[in-house]
C-alpha positions in Angstrom: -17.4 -23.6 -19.7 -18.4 -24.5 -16.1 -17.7 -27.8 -13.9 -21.6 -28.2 -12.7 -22.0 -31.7 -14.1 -24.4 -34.8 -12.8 -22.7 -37.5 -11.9 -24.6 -41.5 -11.3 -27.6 -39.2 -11.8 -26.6 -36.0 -9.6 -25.9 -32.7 -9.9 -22.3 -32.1 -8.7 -20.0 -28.7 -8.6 -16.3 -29.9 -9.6 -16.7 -33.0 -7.1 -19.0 -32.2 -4.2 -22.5 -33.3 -4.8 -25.1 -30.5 -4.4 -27.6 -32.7 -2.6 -24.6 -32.9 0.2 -24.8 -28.6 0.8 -27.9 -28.4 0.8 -27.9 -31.1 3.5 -25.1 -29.5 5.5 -25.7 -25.8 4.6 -29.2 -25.7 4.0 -31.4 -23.7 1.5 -31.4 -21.4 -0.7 -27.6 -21.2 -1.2 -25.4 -19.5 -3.4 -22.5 -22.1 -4.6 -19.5 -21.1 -6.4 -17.0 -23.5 -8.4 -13.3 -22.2 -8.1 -11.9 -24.4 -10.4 -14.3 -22.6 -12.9 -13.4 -18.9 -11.3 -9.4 -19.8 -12.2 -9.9 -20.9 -15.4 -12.1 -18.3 -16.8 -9.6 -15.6 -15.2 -6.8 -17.8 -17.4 -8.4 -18.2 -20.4 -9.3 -13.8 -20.3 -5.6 -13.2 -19.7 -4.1 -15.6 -21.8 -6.6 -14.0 -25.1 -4.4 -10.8 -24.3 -1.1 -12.3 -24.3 0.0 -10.9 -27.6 -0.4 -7.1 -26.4 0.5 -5.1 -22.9 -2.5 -6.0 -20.8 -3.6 -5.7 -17.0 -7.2 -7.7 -16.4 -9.1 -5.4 -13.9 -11.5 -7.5 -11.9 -15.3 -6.0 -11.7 -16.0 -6.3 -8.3 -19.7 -5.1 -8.6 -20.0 -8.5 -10.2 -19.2 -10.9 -7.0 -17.9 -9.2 -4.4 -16.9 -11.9 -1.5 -13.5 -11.2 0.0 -13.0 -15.1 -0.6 -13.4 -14.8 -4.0 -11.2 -11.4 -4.5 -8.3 -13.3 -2.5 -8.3 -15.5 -5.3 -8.3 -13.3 -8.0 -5.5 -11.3 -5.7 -3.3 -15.0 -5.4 -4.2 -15.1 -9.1 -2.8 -11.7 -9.8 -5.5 -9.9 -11.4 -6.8 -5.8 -10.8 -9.7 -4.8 -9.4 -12.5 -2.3 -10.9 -14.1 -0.6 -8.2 -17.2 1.2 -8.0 -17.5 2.7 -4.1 -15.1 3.1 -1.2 -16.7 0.0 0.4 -15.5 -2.2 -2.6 -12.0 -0.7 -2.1 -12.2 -1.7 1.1 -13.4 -5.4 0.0 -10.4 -5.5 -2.2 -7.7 -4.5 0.4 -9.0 -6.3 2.9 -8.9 -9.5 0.9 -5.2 -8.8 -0.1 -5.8 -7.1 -3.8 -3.0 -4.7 -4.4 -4.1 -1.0 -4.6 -1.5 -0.3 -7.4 -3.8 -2.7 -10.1 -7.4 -0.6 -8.6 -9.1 1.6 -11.0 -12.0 3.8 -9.8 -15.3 4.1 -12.0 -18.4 5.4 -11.1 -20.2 9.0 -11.8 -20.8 10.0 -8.1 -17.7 9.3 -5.7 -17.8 11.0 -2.5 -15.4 13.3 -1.1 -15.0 10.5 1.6 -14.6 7.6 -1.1 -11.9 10.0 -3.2 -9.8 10.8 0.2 -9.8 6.6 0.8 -8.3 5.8 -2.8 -6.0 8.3 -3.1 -4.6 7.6 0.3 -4.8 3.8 -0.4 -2.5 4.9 -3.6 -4.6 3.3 -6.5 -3.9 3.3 -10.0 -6.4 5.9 -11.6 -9.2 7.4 -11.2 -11.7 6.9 -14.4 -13.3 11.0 -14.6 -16.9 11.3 -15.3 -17.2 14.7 -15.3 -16.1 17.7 -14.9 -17.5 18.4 -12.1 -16.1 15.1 -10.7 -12.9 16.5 -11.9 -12.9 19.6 -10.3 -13.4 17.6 -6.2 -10.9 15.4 -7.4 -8.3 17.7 -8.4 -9.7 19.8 -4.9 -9.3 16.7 -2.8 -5.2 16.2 -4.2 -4.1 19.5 -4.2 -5.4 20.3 -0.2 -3.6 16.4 0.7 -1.2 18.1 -1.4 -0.2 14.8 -3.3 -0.6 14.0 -7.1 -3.6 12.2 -8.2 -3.5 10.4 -11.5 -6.8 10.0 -14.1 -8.4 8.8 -17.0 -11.5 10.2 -18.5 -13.9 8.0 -19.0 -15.6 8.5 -22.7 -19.1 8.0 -23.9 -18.8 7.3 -27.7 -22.9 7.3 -28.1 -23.0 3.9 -29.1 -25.9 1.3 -28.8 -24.8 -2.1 -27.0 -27.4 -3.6 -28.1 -27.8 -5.2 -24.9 -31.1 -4.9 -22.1 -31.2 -0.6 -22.0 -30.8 -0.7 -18.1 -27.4 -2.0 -18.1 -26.2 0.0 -21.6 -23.8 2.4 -20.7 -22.8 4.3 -23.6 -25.2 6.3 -25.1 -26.2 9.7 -24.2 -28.8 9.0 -22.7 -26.8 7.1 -20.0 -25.9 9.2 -17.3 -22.1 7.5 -17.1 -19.0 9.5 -19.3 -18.6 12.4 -21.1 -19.1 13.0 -24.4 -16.3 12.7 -27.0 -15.9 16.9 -27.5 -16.2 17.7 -23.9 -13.5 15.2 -23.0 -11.6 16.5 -25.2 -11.6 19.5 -23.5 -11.4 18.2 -20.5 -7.5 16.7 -21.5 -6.4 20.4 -22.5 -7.9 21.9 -19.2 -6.2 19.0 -17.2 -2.8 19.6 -18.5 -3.0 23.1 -16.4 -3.3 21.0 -13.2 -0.2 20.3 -11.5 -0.8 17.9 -9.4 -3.0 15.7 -12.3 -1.7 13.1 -13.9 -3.5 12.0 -17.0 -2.5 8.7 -17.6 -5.3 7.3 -19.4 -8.7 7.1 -21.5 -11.5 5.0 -20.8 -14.6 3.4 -22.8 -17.2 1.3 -21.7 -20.0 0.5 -23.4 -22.2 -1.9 -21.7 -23.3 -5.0 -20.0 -24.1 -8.8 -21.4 -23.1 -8.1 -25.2 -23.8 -10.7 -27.1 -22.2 -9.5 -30.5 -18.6 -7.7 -31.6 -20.7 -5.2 -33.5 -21.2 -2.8 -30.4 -17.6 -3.1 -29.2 -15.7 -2.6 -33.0 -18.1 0.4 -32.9 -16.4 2.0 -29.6 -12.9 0.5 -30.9 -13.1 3.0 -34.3 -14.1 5.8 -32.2 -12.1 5.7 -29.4 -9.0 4.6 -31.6 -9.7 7.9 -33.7 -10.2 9.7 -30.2 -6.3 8.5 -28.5 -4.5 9.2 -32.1 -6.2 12.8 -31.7 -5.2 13.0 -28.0 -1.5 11.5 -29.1 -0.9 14.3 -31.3 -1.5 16.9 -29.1 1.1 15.5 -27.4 -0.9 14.0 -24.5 1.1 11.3 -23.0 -1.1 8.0 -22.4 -0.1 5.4 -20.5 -3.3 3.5 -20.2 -6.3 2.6 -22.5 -9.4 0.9 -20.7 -11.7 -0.6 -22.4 -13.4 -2.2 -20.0 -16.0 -5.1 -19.7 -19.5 -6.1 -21.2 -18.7 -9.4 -22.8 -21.4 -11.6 -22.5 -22.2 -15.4 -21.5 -24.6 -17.9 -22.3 -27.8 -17.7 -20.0 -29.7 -19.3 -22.6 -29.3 -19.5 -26.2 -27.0 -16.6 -26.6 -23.7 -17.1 -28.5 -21.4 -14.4 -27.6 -17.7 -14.5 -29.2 -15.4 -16.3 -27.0 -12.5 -14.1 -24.9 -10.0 -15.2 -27.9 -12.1 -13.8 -30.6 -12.8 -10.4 -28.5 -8.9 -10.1 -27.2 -8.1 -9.9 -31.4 -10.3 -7.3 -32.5 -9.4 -5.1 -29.5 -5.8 -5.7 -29.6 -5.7 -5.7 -33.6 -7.5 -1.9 -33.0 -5.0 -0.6 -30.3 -1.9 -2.8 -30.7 0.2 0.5 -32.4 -0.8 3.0 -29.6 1.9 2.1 -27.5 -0.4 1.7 -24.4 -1.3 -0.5 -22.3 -4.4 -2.3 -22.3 -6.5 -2.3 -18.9 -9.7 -4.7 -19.2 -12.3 -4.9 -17.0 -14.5 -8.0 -16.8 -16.8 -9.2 -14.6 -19.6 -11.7 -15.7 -17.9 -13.5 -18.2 -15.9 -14.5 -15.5 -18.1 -15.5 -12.8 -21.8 -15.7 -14.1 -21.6 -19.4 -15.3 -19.2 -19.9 -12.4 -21.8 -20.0 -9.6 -25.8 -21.4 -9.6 -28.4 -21.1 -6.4 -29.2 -24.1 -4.7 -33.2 -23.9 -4.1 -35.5 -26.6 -2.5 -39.2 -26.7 -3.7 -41.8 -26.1 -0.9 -44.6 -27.0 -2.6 -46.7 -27.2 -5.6 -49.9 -24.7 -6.4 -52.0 -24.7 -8.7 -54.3 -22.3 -10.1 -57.3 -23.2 -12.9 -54.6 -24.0 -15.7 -51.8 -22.2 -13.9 -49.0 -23.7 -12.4 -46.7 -22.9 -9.9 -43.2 -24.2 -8.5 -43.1 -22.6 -5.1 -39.2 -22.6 -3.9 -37.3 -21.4 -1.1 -35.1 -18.8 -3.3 -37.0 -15.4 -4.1 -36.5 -12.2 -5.5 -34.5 -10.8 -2.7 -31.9 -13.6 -3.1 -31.6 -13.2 -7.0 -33.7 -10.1 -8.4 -32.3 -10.2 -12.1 -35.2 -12.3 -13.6 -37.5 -9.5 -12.0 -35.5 -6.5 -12.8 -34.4 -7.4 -16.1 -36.6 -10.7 -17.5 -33.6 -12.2 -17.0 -33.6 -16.0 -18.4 -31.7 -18.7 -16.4 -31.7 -22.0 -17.2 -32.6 -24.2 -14.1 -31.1 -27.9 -13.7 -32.5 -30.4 -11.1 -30.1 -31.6 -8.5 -31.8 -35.6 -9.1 -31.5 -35.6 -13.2 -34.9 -35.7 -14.0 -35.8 -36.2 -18.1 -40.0 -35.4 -17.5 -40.5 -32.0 -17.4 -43.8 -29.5 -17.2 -45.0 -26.0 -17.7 -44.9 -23.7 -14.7 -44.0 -20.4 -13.1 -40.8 -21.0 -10.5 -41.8 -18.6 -7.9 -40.7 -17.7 -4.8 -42.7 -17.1 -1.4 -42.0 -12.7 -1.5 -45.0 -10.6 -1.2 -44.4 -9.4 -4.4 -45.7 -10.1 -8.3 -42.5 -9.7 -9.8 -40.9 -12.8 -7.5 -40.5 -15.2 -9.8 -37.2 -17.3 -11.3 -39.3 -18.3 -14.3 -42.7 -17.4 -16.3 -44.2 -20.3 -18.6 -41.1 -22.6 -18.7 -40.4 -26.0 -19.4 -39.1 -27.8 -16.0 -38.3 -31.2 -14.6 -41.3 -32.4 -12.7 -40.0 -32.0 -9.1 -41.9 -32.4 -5.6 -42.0 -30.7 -2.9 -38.1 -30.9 -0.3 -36.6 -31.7 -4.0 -33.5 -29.5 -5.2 -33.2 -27.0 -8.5 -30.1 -25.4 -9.2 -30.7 -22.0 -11.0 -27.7 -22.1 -13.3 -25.4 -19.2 -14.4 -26.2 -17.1 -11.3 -22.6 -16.3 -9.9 -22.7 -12.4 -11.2 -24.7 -9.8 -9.9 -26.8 -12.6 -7.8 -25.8 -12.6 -4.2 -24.7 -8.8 -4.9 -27.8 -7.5 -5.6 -29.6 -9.4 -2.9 -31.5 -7.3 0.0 -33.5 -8.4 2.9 -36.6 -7.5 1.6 -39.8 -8.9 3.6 -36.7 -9.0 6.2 -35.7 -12.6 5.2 -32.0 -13.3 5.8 -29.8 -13.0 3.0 -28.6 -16.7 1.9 -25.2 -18.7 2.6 -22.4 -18.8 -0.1 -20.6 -22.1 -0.7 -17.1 -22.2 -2.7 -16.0 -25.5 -3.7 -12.9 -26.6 -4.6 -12.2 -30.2 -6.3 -14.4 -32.9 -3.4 -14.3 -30.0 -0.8 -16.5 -26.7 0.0 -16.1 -24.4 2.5 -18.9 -21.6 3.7 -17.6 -18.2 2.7 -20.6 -16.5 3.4 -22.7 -17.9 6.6 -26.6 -17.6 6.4 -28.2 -14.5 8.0 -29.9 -15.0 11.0 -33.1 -13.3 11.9 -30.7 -11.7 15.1 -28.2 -10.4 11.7 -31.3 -8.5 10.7 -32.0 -6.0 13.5 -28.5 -5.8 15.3 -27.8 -2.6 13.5 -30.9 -1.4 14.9 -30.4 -1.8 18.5 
């Protein structure tokens, strides 16, 4: 469910026509619907009701301080991956008592930051990690508490670079070295284990993958339970998937039953971790066609947006479905491309679009996660504006680089 609708023949986010930003903001431009942000945070929370719950934000998947104030006012977590998205997160008012730190390779630098900034836990992906953070608490000589982050080997059945919990992914530990891990941590003083964590992967589509990882990891806390390891927290983190195209992934309320029918008797609380499912379909790009090329049979939809603003259709043959901003029912074969120096710049191969000239508007839908935060300034073009609207007003939450932005660390 999103609120990018046309209206009298116009493509509008909540109220605000899109042909008015690109007007007053320009092109490309990412735009954001907060009315759809709120309620997909709501609906996530509310699924969980039934069962002790704290919903963990994944910053990785939007990370605009505008944005996390909201989810702040809203009262949700943060999952963060690096110091610099703890420092996102504070600095947008998140509270550092609902932070959880993932990742396989903190620093000593990023470990120092969140244990002084007093988060939650810190999800263990190693024991090597273990060992610098149990090093960095005991010389600041204050406790540290943890989770261990698990890797059940199972296939998520979802694109292989953004599976997670196999072994051939380089995130977790294994089931019998975690294991271990607990008994060696229970020597530690100044270690708190407080919790155990699972994710599988990204953009799953199916409850097959994720009732897989419930079994195990439900088999693995009743194991830990009776060796009298005292859990406070069970993470299950994110990977639900949304609809880019014709996918049908089960809705938050079908997801929120089989993971609380699976954990409800552990007497621990639930921490969950989404991302995309709550703000893919909350945000599109806003792209203006330069011009039209074509090539013998071949052709091309040359727009201002490229790979460096949204590189998932290029790293991941990524589908997104792309509306025109003037409702448009004719529609022709072509590649969208962009104007990077690069083969792999494209929006879309052999698709099906509305027949658009050049200064018209396309809005590539479904693009609010791991769009603008993936973007680089490759072939040093500025990275793009970011638009959140709210009912018939917008506001620029992100202004557009300008060619100055792009050396001034340089000088």
């Amino acid at each position: 469910m999103h609120y990018f609708e046309y209206h009298a023949g116009q493509l509008h986010c909540e109220q605000v026509p899109l042909q008015r930003i690109a007007d007053e903001v320009g092109t490309p431009a990412y735009v954001y619907s907060e009315r759809t942000l709120h309620r997909h945070v709501r609906v996530f929370d509310e699924a969980f009701q039934s069962v002790p719950h704290l919903i963990c934000y994944a910053v990785k998947a939007n990370s605009n301080i505008n944005i996390l104030r909201r989810f702040a006012e809203w009262g949700t977590g943060f999952d963060i991956v690096s110091g610099g998205e703890l420092f996102r997160v504070l600095r947008a008012g998140g509270s550092p008592e609902k932070v959880i730190f993932s990742g396989v390779g903190k620093t000593l630098q990023e470990i120092r930051y969140a244990l002084d900034s007093g988060i939650l836990f810190f999800n263990i992906e190693s024991s090597a990690e273990m060992d610098l953070i149990h090093g960095v608490a005991r010389q600041a000589n204050k406790p540290v508490r943890v989770s261990i982050r698990t890797n059940p080997d199972i296939d998520a059945r979802t694109h292989p670079y953004i599976s997670t919990g196999t072994q051939k992914n380089k995130f977790g530990v294994s089931l019998p070295e975690a294991r271990e891990l607990y008994r060696n941590m229970r020597q530690l003083s100044n270690v708190d284990v407080v919790g155990v964590s699972c994710h599988i992967g990204s953009q799953i589509t199916e409850m097959g993958p994720f009732e897989e990882a419930l079994a195990s990891i439900r088999r693995f806390v009743l194991e830990l339970q009776a060796e009298g390891v005292a859990l406070k927290y069970l993470d299950f983190g994110g990977g639900l998937g949304i609809p880019y195209d014709a996918e049908e992934p089960p809705s938050p309320a079908i997801y929120a039953a089989s993971v609380a029918c699976a954990t409800r008797d552990l007497g621990i609380q639930l921490v969950l971790e989404p991302g995309r499912v709550i703000a893919g379909n909350a945000g599109i790009l806003l792209t203006r066609v330069l011009l039209k090329k074509n090539q013998s049979a071949k052709k091309f939809l040359v727009v201002d947006a490229a790979m460096n603003d949204l590189i998932r259709p290029a790293l991941y043959g990524s589908h997104h479905q792309l509306w025109p901003v003037r409702e448009e029912n004719n529609k022709e074969k072509v590649d969208v491309v962009g104007p990077v120096c690069e083969s792999a710049d494209f929006i879309a191969r052999d698709r099906d679009v509305a027949v658009l000239h050049a200064g018209e508007l396309l809005a590539v839908m479904s693009a609010g996660a791991y769009g603008f935060s993936l973007s680089s300034n490759y072939n040093s073009r500025p990275r793009v504006a970011e638009v959140l609207v709210n009912g018939d007003s917008y506001q620029v939450i992100r202004r557009r680089e300008s060619y100055e932005d792009l050396i001034r660390l340089e000088e």
